[in-house]
C-alpha positions as CSV (number, residue, x, y, z in Angstrom):
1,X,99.3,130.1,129.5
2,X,97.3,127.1,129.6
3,X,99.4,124.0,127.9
4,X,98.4,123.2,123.7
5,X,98.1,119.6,123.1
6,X,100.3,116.9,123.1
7,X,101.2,116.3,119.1
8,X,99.6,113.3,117.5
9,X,101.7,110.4,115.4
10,X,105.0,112.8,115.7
11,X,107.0,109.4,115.0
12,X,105.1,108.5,112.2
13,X,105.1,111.8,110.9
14,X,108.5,112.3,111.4
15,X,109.2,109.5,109.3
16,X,107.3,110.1,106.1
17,X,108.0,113.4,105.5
18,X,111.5,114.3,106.5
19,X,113.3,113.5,103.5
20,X,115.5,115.6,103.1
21,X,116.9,116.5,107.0
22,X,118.6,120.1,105.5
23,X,115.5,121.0,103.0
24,X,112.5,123.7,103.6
25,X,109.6,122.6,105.5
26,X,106.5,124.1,106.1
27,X,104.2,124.3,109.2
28,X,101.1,125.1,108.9
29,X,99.2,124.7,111.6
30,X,102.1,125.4,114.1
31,X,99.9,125.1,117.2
32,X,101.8,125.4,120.5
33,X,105.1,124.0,118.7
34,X,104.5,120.1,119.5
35,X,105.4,118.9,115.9
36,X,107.5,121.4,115.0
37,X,110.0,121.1,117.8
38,X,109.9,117.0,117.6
39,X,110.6,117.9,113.6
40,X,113.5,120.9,114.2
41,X,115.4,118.5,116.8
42,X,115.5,115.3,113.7
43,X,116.5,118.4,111.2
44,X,120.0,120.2,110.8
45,X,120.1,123.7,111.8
46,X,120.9,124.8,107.6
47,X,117.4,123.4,107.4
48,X,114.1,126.5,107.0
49,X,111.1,125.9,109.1
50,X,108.3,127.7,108.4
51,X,106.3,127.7,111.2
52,X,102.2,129.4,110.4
53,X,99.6,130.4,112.6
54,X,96.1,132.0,112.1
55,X,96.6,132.6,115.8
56,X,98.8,135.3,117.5
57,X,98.8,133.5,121.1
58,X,99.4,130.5,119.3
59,X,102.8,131.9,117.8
60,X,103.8,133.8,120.5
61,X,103.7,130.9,123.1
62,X,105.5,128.2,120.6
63,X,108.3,130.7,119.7
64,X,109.0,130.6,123.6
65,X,109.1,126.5,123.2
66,X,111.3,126.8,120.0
67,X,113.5,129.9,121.1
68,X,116.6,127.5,121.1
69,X,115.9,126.9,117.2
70,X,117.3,129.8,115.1
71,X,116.4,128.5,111.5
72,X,112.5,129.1,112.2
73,X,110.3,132.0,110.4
74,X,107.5,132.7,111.7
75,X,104.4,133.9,109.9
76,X,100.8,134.9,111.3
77,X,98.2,133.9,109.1
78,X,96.5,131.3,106.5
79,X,98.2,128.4,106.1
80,X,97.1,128.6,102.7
81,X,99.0,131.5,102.6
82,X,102.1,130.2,101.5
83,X,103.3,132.4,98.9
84,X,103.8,135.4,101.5
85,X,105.8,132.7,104.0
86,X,107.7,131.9,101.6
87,X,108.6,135.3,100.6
88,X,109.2,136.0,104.2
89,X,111.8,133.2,104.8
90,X,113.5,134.1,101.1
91,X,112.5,130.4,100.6
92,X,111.2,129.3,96.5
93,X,110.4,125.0,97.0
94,X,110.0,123.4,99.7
95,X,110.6,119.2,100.8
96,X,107.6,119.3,103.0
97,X,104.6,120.5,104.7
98,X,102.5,119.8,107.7
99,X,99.2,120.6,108.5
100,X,97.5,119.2,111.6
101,X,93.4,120.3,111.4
102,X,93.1,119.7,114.9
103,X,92.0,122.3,116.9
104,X,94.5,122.6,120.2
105,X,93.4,122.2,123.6
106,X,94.4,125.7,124.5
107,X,92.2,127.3,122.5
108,X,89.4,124.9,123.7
109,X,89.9,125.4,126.9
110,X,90.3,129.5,126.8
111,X,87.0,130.6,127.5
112,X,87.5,133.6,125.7
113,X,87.1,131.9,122.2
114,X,83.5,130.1,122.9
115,X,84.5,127.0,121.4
116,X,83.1,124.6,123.7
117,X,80.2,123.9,125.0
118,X,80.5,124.9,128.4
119,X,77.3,127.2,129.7
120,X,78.2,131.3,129.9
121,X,80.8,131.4,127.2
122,X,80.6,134.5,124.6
123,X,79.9,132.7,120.9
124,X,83.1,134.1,119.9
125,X,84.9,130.9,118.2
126,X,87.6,133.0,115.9
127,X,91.2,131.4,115.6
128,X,92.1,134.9,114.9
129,X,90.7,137.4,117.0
130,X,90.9,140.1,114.2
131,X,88.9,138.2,112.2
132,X,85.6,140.3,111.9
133,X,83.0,137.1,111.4
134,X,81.9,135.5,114.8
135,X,79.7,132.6,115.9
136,X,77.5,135.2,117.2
137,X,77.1,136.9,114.1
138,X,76.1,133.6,111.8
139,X,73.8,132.5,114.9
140,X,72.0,136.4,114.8
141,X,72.1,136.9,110.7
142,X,72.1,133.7,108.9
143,X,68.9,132.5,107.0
144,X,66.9,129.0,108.0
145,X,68.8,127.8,104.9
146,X,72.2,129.2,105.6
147,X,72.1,127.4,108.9
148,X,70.4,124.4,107.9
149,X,73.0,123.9,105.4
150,X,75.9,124.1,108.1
151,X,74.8,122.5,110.4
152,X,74.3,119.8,107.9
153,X,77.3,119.7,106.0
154,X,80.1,120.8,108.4
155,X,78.6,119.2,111.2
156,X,77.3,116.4,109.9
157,X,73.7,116.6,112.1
158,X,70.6,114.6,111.4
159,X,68.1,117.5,113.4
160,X,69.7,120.3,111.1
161,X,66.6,121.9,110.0
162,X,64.8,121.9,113.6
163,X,67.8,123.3,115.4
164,X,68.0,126.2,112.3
165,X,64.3,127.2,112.9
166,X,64.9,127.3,116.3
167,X,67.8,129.4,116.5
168,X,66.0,132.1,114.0
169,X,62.8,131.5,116.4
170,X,65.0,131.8,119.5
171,X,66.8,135.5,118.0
172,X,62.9,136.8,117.7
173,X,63.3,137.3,121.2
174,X,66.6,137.9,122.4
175,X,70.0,137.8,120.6
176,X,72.1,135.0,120.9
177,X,74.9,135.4,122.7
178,X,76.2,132.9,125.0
179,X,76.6,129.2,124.6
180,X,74.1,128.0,127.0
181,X,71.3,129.9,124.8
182,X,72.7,127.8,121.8
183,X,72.7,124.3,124.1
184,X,69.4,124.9,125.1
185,X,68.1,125.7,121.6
186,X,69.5,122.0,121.0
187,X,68.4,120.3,123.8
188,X,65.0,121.3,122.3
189,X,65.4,119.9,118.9
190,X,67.4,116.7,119.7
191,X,66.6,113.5,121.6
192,X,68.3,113.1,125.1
193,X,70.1,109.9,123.9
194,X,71.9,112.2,120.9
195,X,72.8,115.4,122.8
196,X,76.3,115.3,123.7
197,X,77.1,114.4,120.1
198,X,74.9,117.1,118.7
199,X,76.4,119.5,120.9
200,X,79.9,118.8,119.3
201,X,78.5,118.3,115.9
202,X,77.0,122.1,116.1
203,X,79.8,123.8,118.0
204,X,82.2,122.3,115.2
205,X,80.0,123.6,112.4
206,X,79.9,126.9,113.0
207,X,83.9,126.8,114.1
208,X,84.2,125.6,110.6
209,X,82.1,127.8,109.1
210,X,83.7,131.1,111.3
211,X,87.0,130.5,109.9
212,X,86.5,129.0,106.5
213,X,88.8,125.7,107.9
214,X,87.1,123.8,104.8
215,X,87.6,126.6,101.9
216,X,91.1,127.4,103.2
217,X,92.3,123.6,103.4
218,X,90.7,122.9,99.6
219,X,93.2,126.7,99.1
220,X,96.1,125.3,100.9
221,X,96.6,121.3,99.2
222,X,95.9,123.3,95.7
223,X,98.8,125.6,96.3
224,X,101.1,122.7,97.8
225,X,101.4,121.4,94.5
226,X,103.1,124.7,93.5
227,X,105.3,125.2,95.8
228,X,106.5,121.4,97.0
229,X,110.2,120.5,95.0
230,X,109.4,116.6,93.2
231,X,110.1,114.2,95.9
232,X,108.4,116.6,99.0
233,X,105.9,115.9,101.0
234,X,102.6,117.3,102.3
235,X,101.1,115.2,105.5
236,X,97.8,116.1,106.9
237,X,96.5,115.6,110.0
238,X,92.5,115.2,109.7
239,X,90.0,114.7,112.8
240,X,86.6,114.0,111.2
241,X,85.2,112.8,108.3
242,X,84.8,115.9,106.4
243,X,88.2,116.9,106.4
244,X,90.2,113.4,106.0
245,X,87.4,113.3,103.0
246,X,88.7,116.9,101.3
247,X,92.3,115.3,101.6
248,X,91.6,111.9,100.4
249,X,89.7,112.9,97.3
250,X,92.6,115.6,96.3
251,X,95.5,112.8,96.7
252,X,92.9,110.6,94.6
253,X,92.0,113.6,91.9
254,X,96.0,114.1,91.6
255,X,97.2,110.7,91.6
256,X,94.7,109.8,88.3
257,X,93.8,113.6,86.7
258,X,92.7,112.0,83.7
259,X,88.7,113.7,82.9
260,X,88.4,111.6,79.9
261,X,85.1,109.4,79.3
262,X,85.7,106.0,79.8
263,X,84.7,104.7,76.8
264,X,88.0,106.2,74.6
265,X,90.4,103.6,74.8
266,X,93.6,106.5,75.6
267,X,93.7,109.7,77.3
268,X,93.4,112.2,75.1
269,X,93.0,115.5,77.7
270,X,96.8,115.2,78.4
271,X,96.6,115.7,82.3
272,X,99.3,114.5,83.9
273,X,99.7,112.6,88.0
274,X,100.9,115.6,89.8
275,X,100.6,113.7,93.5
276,X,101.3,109.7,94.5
277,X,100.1,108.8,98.0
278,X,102.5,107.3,100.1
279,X,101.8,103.6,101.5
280,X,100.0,102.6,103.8
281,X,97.3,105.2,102.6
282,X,96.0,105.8,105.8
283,X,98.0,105.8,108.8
284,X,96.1,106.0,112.4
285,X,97.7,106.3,115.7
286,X,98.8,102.8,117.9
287,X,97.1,101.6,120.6
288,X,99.8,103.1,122.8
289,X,99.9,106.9,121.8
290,X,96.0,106.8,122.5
291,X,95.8,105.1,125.7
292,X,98.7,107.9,126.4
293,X,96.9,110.6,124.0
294,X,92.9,109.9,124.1
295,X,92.4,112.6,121.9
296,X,94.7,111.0,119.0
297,X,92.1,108.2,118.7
298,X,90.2,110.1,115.9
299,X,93.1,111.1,113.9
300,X,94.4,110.3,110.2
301,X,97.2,110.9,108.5
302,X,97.4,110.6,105.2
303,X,101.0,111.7,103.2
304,X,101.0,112.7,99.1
305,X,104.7,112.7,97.5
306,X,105.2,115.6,94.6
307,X,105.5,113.9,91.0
């Protein structure tokens, strides 16, 4: 099996959210077991990790990397899922979790999943295979507007709306299938100077919008708060503006919940800080770890501490 990638600010992360070395700890985005097994070496072995993954080769190869641990649960699904992990590893608080957003190399590079954009690879795109919505399907069945709209907002592209009416224009004639039908349908709409990026801006869009990353993540911080003891952790690992946005904005939302109109002098609605962010706010990987790690340039951490 092809290797996953090399795990981004492990130090860094390491330090913030290990704070209690025999606690309950959380994985969420277990990956090929990069974090996890530079976390379970700094941990005792009476310490739980629960390691979660939407992705059944995923699991399967980092429980070969971690097989020397013996205090790891493993659970296949949602990290925002956290009640039935929890049940699983007969675990009720925990002192941290962990969620890196970044997709791994493996699955980028697995031409069976249609993630990149390299010509003649099925639209697939699924982080869980069983999953029954494809890139293929949203491509083939979405409106103009549905499209529009994600390619907008989850990919962030400025030729949205030609690229939308030129997929449903494109699908007239022959399904879409394969990703060099969906690059060429770009090509048409965007400039030359702007294709590369809008190549990764649409191939990211519908990734996001096939497995919900953006609706689950908004699921998975709410239900942190639940299940994190006062004093624990939850780190995220963001890669693009979207995300690192979604996780600012909730640290933000918990630190000061008061909805209150400014103009009464007291709060009066009785919401309580549930969440203090850790300092520095935002943490980004050294000049070091990228020239090592290229792929770490575009990452942010950001760590909220359970009131």
């Amino acid at each position: 099996m092809a290797a996953y990638h090399v795990p981004v600010m492990a130090q860094e992360i390491s330090d913030r959210l290990l704070t209690n070395t025999s606690g309950n700890y959380l994985d969420g985005t277990l990956g090929g077991g990069g974090h996890a097994e530079f976390l379970l070496e700094k941990l005792n072995p009476s310490a739980c990790y629960i390691a979660i993954d939407r992705d059944g080769e995923a699991l399967a190869f980092a429980a070969q990397r971690l097989k020397r641990f013996s205090n790891v649960v493993y659970y296949q699904g949602l990290f925002s899922e956290m009640d039935a992990a929890l049940n699983k590893a007969r675990v009720e608080k925990l002192d941290g979790i962990l969620l890196d957003l970044g997709v791994s190399s493996h699955q980028i590079d697995s031409d069976g999943r249609g993630f990149a954009f390299r010509p003649g690879l099925v639209l697939d795109m699924r982080m869980n295979a069983e999953d029954p919505l494809t890139a293929v399907d949203v491509l083939n069945t979405y409106t103009i507007e549905e499209l529009t709209y994600i390619f907008r907002q989850y990919g962030e592209e400025r030729f949205s709306g030609r690229i939308a009416r030129e997929v449903v224009k494109r699908r007239r004639e022959t399904e879409i299938i394969k990703s060099n039908q969906l690059m060429d349908i770009i090509q048409r709409c965007v400039p030359g100077k702007f294709l590369t990026k809008s190549y990764a801006r649409i191939f990211q869009a519908l990734r996001i919008e096939v497995n919900r990353e953006l609706s689950v993540l908004k699921d998975a911080l709410e239900n942190s708060l639940h299940y994190l003891k006062p004093g624990g952790r939850i780190a995220v690992l963001s890669y693009h503006s979207l995300e690192d946005r979604i996780v600012k904005n909730f640290i933000r939302r918990q630190e000061n919940p008061c909805t209150c109109p400014p103009e009464i002098p007291y709060c009066v609605c009785g919401k309580k800080p549930r969440l203090k962010k850790t300092k520095p706010a935002l943490i980004t990987a050294g000049a070091e770890e990228i020239k090592q790690n290229p792929r770490a340039r575009s990452a942010k951490l950001r760590v909220g501490e359970k009131i």
